[in-house]
KOLDO-137340 format. One record per residue: residue in one letter; y, z, x of N, C-alpha, C, O in turn. Coordinates in nm, 2 decimals, always signed. Example, Ala and Ser with C-alpha at 12.3 -4.5 7.8 and 13.67 -1.06 7.14 Angstrom:
2
lovo	nnorth	nup	neast	canorth	caup	caeast	cnorth	cup	ceast	onorth	oup	oeast
A	-0.57	+0.78	+1.32	-0.45	+0.78	+1.23	-0.33	+0.78	+1.32	-0.33	+0.85	+1.42
S	-0.22	+0.71	+1.28	-0.11	+0.71	+1.37	+0.00	+0.79	+1.29	+0.11	+0.80	+1.34
# end
This chain:
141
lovo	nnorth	nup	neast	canorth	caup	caeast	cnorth	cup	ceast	onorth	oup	oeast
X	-0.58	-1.49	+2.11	-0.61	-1.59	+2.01	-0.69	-1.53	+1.90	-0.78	-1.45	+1.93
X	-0.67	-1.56	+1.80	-0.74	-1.50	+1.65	-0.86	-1.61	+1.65	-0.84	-1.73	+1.66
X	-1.02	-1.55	+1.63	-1.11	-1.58	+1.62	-1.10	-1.65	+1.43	-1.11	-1.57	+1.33
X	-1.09	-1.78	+1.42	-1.14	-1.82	+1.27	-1.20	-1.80	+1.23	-1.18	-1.79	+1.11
X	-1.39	-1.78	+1.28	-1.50	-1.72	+1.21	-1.45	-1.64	+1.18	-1.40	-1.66	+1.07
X	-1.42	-1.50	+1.23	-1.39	-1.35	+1.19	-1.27	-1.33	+1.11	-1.27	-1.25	+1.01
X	-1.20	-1.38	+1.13	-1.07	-1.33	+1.07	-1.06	-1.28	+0.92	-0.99	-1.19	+0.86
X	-1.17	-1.40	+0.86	-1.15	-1.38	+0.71	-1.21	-1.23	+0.68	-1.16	-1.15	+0.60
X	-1.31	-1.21	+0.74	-1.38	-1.08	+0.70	-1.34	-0.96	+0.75	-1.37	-0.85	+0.71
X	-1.24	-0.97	+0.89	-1.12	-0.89	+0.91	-1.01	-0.86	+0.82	-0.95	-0.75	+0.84
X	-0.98	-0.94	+0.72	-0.85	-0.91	+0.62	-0.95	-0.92	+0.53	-0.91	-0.98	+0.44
X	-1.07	-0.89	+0.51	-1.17	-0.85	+0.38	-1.16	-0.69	+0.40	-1.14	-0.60	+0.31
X	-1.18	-0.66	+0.53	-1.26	-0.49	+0.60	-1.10	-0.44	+0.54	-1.11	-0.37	+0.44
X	-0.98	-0.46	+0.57	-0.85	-0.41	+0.59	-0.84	-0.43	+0.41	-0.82	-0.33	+0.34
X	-0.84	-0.52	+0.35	-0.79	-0.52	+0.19	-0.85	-0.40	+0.13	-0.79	-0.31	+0.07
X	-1.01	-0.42	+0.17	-1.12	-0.27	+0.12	-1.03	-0.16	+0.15	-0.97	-0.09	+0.06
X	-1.02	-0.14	+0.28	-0.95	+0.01	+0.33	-0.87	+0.01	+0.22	-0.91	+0.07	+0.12
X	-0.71	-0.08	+0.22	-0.60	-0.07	+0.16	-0.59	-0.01	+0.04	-0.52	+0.09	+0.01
X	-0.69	-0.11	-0.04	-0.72	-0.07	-0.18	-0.79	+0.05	-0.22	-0.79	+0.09	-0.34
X	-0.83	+0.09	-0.15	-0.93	+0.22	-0.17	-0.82	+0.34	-0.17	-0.81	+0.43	-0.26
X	-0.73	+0.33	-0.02	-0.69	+0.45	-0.03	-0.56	+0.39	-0.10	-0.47	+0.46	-0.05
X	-0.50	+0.30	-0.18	-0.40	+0.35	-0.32	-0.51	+0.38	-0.42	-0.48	+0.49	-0.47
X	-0.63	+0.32	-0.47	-0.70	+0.41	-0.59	-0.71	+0.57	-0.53	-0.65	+0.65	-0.61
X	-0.77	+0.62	-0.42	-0.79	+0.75	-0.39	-0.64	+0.85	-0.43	-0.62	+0.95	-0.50
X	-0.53	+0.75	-0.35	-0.39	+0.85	-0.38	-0.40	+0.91	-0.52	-0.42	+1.03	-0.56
X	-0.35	+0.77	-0.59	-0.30	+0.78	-0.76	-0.45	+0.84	-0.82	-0.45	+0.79	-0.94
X	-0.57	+0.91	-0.81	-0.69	+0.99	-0.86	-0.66	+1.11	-0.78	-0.70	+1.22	-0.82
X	-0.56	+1.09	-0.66	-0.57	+1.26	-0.61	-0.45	+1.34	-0.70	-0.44	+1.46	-0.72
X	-0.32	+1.21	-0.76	-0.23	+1.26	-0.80	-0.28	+1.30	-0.96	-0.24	+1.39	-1.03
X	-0.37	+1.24	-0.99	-0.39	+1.25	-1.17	-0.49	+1.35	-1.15	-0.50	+1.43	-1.25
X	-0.55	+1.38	-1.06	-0.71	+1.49	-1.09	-0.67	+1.63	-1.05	-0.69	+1.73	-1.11
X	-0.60	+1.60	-0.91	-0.60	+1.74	-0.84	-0.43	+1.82	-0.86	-0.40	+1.93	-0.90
X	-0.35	+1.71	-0.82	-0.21	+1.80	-0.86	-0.13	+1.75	-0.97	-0.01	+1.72	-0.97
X	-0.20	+1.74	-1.03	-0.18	+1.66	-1.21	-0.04	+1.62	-1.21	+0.04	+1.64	-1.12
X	-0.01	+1.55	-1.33	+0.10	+1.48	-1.35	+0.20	+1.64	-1.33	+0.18	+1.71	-1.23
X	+0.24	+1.66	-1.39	+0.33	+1.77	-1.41	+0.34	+1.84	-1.22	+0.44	+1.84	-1.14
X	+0.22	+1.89	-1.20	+0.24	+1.88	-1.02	+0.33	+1.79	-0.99	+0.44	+1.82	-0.94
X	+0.31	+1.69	-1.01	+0.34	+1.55	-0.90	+0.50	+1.57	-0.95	+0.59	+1.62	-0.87
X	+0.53	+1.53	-1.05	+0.65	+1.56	-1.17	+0.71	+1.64	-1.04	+0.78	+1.59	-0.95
X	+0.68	+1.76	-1.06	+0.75	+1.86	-0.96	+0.74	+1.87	-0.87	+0.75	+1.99	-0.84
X	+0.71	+1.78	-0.75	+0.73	+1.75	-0.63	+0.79	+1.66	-0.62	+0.82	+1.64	-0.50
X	+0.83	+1.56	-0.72	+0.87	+1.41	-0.70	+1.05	+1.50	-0.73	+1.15	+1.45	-0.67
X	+1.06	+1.61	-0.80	+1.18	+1.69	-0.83	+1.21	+1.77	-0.71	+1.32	+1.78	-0.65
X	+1.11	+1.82	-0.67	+1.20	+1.92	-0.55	+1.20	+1.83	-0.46	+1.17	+1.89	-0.35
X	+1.21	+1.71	-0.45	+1.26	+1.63	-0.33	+1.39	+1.52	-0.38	+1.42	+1.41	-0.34
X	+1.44	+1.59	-0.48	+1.55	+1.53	-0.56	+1.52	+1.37	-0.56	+1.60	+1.28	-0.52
X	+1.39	+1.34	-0.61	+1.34	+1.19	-0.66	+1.32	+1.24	-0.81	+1.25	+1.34	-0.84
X	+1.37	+1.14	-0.91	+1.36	+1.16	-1.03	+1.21	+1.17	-1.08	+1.13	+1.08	-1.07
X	+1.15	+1.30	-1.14	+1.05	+1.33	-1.20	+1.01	+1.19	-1.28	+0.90	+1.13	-1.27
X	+1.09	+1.15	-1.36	+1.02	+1.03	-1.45	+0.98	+0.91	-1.40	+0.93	+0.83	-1.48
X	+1.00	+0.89	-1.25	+0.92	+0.79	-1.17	+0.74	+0.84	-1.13	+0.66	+0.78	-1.05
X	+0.71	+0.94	-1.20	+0.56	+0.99	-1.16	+0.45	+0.91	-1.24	+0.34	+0.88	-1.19
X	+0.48	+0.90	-1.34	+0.37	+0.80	-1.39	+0.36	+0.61	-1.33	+0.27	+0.53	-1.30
X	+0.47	+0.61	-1.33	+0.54	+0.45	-1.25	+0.44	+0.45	-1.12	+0.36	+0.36	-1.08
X	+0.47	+0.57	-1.04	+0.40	+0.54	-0.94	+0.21	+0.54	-0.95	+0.14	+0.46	-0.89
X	+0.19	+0.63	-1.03	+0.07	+0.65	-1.01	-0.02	+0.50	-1.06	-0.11	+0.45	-0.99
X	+0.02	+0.47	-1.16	+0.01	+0.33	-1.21	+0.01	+0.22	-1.14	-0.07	+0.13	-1.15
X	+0.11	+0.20	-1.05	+0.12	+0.14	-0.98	+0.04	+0.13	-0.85	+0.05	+0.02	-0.79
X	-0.02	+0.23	-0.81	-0.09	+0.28	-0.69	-0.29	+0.24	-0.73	-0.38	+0.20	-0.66
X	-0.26	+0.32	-0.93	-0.38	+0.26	-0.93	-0.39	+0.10	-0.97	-0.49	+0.05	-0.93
X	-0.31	+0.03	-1.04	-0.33	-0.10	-1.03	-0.33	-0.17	-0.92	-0.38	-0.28	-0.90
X	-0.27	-0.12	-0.85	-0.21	-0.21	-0.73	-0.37	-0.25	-0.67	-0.44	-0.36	-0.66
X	-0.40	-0.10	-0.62	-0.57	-0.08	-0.54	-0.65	-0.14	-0.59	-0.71	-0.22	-0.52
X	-0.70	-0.12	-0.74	-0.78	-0.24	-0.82	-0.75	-0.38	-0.76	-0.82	-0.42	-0.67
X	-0.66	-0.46	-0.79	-0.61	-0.54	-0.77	-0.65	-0.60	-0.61	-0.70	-0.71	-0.59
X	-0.60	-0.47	-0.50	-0.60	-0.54	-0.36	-0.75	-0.57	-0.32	-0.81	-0.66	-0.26
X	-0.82	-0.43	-0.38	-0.98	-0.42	-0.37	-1.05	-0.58	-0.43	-1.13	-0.64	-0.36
X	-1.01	-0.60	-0.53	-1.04	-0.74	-0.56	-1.02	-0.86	-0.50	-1.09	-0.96	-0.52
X	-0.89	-0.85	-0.42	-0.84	-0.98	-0.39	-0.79	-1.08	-0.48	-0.79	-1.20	-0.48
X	-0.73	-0.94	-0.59	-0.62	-1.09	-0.69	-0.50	-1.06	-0.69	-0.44	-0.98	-0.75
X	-0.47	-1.17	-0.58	-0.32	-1.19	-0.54	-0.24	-1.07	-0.45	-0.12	-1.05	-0.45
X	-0.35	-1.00	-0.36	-0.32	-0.88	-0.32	-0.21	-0.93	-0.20	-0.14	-0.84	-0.16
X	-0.19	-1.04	-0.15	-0.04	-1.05	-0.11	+0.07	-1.01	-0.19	+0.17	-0.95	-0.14
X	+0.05	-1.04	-0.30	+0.17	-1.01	-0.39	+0.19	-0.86	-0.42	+0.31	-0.81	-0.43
X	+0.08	-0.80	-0.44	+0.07	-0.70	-0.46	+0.09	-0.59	-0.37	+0.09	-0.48	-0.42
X	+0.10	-0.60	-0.19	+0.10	-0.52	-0.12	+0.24	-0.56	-0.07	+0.28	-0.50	+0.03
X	+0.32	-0.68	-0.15	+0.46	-0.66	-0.10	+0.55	-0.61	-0.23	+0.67	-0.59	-0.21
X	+0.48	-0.58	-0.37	+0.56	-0.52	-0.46	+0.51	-0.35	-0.45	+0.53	-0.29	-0.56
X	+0.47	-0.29	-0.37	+0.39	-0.17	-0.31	+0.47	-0.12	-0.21	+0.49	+0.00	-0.19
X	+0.53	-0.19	-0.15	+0.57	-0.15	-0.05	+0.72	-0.04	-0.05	+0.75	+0.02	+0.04
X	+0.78	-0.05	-0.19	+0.89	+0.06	-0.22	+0.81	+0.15	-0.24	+0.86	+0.25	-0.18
X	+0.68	+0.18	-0.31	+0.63	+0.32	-0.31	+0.67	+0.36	-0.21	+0.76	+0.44	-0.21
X	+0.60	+0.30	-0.09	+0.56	+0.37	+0.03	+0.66	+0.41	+0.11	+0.64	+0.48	+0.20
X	+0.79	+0.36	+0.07	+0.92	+0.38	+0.11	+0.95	+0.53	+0.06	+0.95	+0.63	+0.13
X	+0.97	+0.52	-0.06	+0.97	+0.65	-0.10	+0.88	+0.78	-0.08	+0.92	+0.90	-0.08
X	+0.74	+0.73	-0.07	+0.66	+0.81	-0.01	+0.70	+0.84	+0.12	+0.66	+0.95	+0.14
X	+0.78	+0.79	+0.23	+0.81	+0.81	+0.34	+0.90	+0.87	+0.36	+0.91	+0.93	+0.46
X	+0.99	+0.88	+0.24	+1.15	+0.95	+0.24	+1.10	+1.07	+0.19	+1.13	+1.17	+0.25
X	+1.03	+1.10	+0.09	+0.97	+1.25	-0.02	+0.94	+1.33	+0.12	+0.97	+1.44	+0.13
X	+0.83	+1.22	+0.25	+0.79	+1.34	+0.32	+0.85	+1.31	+0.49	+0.79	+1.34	+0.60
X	+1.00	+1.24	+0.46	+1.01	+1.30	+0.62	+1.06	+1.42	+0.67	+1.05	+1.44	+0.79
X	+1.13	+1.51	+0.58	+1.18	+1.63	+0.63	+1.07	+1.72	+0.67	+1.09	+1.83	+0.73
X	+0.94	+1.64	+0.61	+0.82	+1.78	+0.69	+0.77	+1.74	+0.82	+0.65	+1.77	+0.86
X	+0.86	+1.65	+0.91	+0.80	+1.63	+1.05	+0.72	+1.53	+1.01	+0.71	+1.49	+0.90
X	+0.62	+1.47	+1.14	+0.56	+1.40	+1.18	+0.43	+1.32	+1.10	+0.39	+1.22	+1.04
X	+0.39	+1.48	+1.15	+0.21	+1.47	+1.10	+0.21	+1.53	+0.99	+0.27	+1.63	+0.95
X	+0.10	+1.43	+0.92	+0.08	+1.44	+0.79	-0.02	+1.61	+0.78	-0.02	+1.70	+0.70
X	-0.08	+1.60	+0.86	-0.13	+1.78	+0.81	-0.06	+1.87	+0.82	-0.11	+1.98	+0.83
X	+0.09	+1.87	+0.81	+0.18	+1.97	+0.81	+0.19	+1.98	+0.65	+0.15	+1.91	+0.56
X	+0.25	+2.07	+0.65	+0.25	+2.14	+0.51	+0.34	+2.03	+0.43	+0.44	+1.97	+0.47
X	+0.28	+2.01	+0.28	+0.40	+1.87	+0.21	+0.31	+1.73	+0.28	+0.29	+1.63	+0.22
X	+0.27	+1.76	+0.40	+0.22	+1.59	+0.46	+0.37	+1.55	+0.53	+0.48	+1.60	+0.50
X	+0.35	+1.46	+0.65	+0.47	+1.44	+0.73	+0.46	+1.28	+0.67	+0.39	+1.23	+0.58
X	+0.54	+1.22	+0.77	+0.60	+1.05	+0.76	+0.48	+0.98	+0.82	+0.41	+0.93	+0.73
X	+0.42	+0.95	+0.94	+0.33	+0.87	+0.99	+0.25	+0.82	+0.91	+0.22	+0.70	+0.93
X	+0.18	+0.89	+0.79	+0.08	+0.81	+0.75	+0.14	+0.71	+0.62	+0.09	+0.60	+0.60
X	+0.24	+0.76	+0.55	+0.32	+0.60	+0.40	+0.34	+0.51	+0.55	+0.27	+0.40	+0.55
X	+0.42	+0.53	+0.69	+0.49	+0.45	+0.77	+0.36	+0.38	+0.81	+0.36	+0.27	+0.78
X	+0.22	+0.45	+0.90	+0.13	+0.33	+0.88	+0.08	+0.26	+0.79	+0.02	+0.16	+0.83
X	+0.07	+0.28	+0.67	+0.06	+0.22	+0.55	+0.13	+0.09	+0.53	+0.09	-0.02	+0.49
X	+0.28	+0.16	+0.57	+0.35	+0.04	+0.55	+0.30	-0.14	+0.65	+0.31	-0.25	+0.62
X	+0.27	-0.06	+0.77	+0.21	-0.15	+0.88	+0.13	-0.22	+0.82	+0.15	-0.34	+0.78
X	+0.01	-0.15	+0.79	-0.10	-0.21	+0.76	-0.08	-0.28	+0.58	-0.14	-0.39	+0.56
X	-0.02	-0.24	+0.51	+0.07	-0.36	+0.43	+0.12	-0.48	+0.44	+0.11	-0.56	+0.35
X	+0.21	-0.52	+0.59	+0.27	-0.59	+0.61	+0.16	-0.69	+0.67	+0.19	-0.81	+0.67
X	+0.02	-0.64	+0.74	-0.06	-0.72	+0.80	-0.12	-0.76	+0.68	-0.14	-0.89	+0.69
X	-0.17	-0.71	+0.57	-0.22	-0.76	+0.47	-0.15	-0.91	+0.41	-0.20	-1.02	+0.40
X	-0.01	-0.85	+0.38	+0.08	-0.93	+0.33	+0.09	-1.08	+0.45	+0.11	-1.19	+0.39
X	+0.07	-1.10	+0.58	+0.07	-1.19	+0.65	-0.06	-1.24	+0.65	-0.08	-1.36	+0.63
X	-0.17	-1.16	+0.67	-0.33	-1.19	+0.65	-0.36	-1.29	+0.53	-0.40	-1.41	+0.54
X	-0.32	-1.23	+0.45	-0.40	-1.25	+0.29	-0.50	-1.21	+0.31	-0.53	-1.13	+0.40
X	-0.60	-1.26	+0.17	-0.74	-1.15	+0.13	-0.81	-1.18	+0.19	-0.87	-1.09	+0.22
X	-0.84	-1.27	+0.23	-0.93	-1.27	+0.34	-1.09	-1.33	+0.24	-1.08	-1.38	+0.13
X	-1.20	-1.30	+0.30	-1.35	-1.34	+0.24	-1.36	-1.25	+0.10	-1.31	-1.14	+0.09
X	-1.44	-1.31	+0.02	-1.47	-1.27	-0.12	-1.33	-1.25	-0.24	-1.34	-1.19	-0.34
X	-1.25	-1.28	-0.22	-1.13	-1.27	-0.27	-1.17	-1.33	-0.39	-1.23	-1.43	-0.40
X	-1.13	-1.24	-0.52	-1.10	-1.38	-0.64	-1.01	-1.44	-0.67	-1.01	-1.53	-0.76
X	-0.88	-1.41	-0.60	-0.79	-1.53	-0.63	-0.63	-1.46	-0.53	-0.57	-1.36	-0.55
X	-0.63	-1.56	-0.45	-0.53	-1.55	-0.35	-0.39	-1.62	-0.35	-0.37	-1.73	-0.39
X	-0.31	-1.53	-0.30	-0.22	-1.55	-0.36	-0.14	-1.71	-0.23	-0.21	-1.72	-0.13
X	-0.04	-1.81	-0.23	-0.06	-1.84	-0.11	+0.02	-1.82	+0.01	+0.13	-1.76	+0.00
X	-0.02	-1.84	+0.12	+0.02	-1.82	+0.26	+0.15	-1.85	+0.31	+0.17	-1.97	+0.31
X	+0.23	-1.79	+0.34	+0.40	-1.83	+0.38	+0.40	-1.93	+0.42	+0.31	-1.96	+0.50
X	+0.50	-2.02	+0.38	+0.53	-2.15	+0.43	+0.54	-2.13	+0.60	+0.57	-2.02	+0.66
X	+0.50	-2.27	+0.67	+0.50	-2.28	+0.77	+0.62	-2.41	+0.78	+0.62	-2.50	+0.69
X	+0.72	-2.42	+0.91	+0.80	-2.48	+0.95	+0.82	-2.55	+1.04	+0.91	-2.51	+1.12
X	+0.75	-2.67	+1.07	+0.79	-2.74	+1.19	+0.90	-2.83	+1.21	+0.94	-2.91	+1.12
X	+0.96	-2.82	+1.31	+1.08	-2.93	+1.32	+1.03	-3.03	+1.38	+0.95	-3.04	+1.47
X	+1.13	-3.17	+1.26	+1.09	-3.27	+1.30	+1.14	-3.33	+1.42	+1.25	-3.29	+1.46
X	+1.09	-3.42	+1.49	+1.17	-3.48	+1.59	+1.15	-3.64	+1.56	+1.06	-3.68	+1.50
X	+1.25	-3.74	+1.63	+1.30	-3.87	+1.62	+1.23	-3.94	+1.69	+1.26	-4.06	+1.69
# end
Protein backbone atom coordinates (compact mmCIF):
# COMPACT_ATOMS: atom_id res chain seq x y z
CA UNK A 1 0.00 0.00 0.00
CA UNK A 2 1.40 3.56 -0.97
CA UNK A 3 1.82 5.71 2.17
CA UNK A 4 -0.23 9.32 1.31
CA UNK A 5 1.91 11.36 3.74
CA UNK A 6 5.07 10.27 1.73
CA UNK A 7 4.30 9.80 -1.57
CA UNK A 8 4.15 13.44 -2.59
CA UNK A 9 7.76 13.98 -1.50
CA UNK A 10 8.61 10.61 -3.10
CA UNK A 11 7.73 11.91 -6.71
CA UNK A 12 9.36 15.34 -5.40
CA UNK A 13 13.03 13.12 -4.55
CA UNK A 14 12.44 11.22 -8.17
CA UNK A 15 11.31 14.58 -10.34
CA UNK A 16 14.75 16.23 -8.69
CA UNK A 17 16.79 13.10 -9.78
CA UNK A 18 14.99 13.12 -13.25
CA UNK A 19 15.54 16.65 -14.03
CA UNK A 20 18.87 17.00 -12.98
CA UNK A 21 20.29 14.18 -14.85
CA UNK A 22 18.44 15.57 -18.45
CA UNK A 23 20.14 19.13 -17.48
CA UNK A 24 23.57 17.20 -16.60
CA UNK A 25 23.20 15.07 -20.10
CA UNK A 26 22.35 18.08 -22.59
CA UNK A 27 25.67 20.32 -20.40
CA UNK A 28 27.72 17.13 -20.92
CA UNK A 29 26.74 17.16 -24.66
CA UNK A 30 27.24 21.16 -25.11
CA UNK A 31 30.54 21.55 -22.72
CA UNK A 32 32.45 18.39 -23.06
CA UNK A 33 31.83 16.64 -26.49
CA UNK A 34 30.44 19.74 -28.13
CA UNK A 35 27.89 20.04 -30.72
CA UNK A 36 30.00 18.93 -33.62
CA UNK A 37 31.12 15.77 -31.26
CA UNK A 38 27.61 14.92 -30.62
CA UNK A 39 26.86 15.71 -34.52
CA UNK A 40 29.31 12.91 -35.14
CA UNK A 41 28.24 10.35 -33.01
CA UNK A 42 24.54 10.99 -33.65
CA UNK A 43 26.19 10.15 -37.60
CA UNK A 44 28.28 7.15 -36.96
CA UNK A 45 25.27 5.52 -35.56
CA UNK A 46 23.44 6.41 -38.88
CA UNK A 47 20.98 8.85 -36.76
CA UNK A 48 20.68 12.05 -38.64
CA UNK A 49 23.41 14.58 -37.36
CA UNK A 50 20.77 17.43 -37.60
CA UNK A 51 18.68 16.00 -34.78
CA UNK A 52 21.71 17.15 -32.26
CA UNK A 53 20.67 20.42 -31.38
CA UNK A 54 16.74 19.11 -31.08
CA UNK A 55 17.93 16.88 -28.61
CA UNK A 56 20.07 18.82 -26.54
CA UNK A 57 17.31 21.41 -26.17
CA UNK A 58 15.07 19.26 -25.48
CA UNK A 59 17.00 17.48 -22.64
CA UNK A 60 17.83 20.89 -21.39
CA UNK A 61 14.26 22.25 -21.39
CA UNK A 62 12.73 19.29 -20.57
CA UNK A 63 15.00 19.05 -17.01
CA UNK A 64 14.31 22.74 -16.21
CA UNK A 65 10.94 22.11 -16.59
CA UNK A 66 10.71 18.54 -14.62
CA UNK A 67 13.07 20.09 -11.87
CA UNK A 68 10.30 22.69 -11.46
CA UNK A 69 7.31 20.76 -11.66
CA UNK A 70 5.74 22.53 -14.67
CA UNK A 71 3.77 19.98 -16.17
CA UNK A 72 6.63 17.53 -15.85
CA UNK A 73 4.05 14.73 -16.67
CA UNK A 74 3.85 16.15 -19.90
CA UNK A 75 7.05 16.62 -20.31
CA UNK A 76 8.60 13.15 -19.27
CA UNK A 77 6.12 11.60 -21.75
CA UNK A 78 7.23 14.01 -24.75
CA UNK A 79 11.05 12.79 -23.55
CA UNK A 80 10.50 9.69 -23.79
CA UNK A 81 11.53 9.28 -27.87
CA UNK A 82 14.89 10.80 -26.78
CA UNK A 83 15.45 8.07 -24.63
CA UNK A 84 14.35 5.68 -27.23
CA UNK A 85 16.84 6.76 -29.44
CA UNK A 86 19.36 7.07 -26.83
CA UNK A 87 18.69 3.38 -26.38
CA UNK A 88 18.95 2.39 -30.00
CA UNK A 89 22.45 4.94 -30.62
CA UNK A 90 23.81 2.64 -27.69
CA UNK A 91 22.58 -0.86 -27.89
CA UNK A 92 25.14 -2.38 -30.08
CA UNK A 93 27.76 -1.60 -27.25
CA UNK A 94 26.21 -4.28 -24.91
CA UNK A 95 24.84 -3.85 -21.67
CA UNK A 96 26.62 -1.72 -19.31
CA UNK A 97 26.84 1.64 -19.77
CA UNK A 98 30.75 1.82 -18.75
CA UNK A 99 31.49 0.00 -21.84
CA UNK A 100 32.98 1.96 -24.40
CA UNK A 101 30.12 4.39 -26.47
CA UNK A 102 27.97 3.55 -22.95
CA UNK A 103 25.66 0.38 -23.25
CA UNK A 104 21.48 0.27 -23.16
CA UNK A 105 20.57 -0.15 -19.32
CA UNK A 106 20.94 3.21 -18.35
CA UNK A 107 18.27 5.46 -21.46
CA UNK A 108 16.23 1.85 -20.63
CA UNK A 109 16.16 2.75 -16.77
CA UNK A 110 15.49 6.10 -17.58
CA UNK A 111 12.84 5.15 -19.51
CA UNK A 112 11.31 3.27 -16.19
CA UNK A 113 11.86 5.88 -14.08
CA UNK A 114 9.99 8.29 -16.70
CA UNK A 115 7.08 6.26 -16.84
CA UNK A 116 6.87 6.37 -12.82
CA UNK A 117 7.11 10.00 -13.10
CA UNK A 118 4.59 10.13 -15.74
CA UNK A 119 2.08 7.90 -13.48
CA UNK A 120 3.36 9.74 -10.08
CA UNK A 121 3.11 13.30 -11.19
CA UNK A 122 5.23 16.13 -9.41
CA UNK A 123 4.62 15.43 -6.49
CA UNK A 124 5.34 18.31 -3.33
CA UNK A 125 6.52 21.84 -4.30
CA UNK A 126 5.54 21.59 -7.95
CA UNK A 127 4.52 24.88 -9.73
CA UNK A 128 2.03 23.60 -11.79
CA UNK A 129 0.91 20.03 -12.51
CA UNK A 130 -0.08 18.71 -15.10
CA UNK A 131 -3.35 16.36 -14.48
CA UNK A 132 -3.63 12.69 -13.27
CA UNK A 133 -4.97 9.97 -15.80
CA UNK A 134 -8.44 9.49 -15.80
CA UNK A 135 -9.68 6.95 -13.51
CA UNK A 136 -12.62 4.39 -14.55
CA UNK A 137 -15.14 2.89 -12.60
CA UNK A 138 -17.88 0.73 -13.88
CA UNK A 139 -21.12 1.57 -13.15
CA UNK A 140 -23.46 -0.96 -11.84
CA UNK A 141 -27.62 -1.11 -11.72
Amino acid sequence: MIDQRSAPYAAFLLRLALGTMWISHALLKLLVFTMPGFQGFLASQGMPAFMAWPVVVMELAGGILIVLGLHGRIVSLALLPVLAGATLAHIGNGWVFSAPNGGWEYPVFLMAASFVHLLLGDGAFAVKTAAAPATHRLKTA
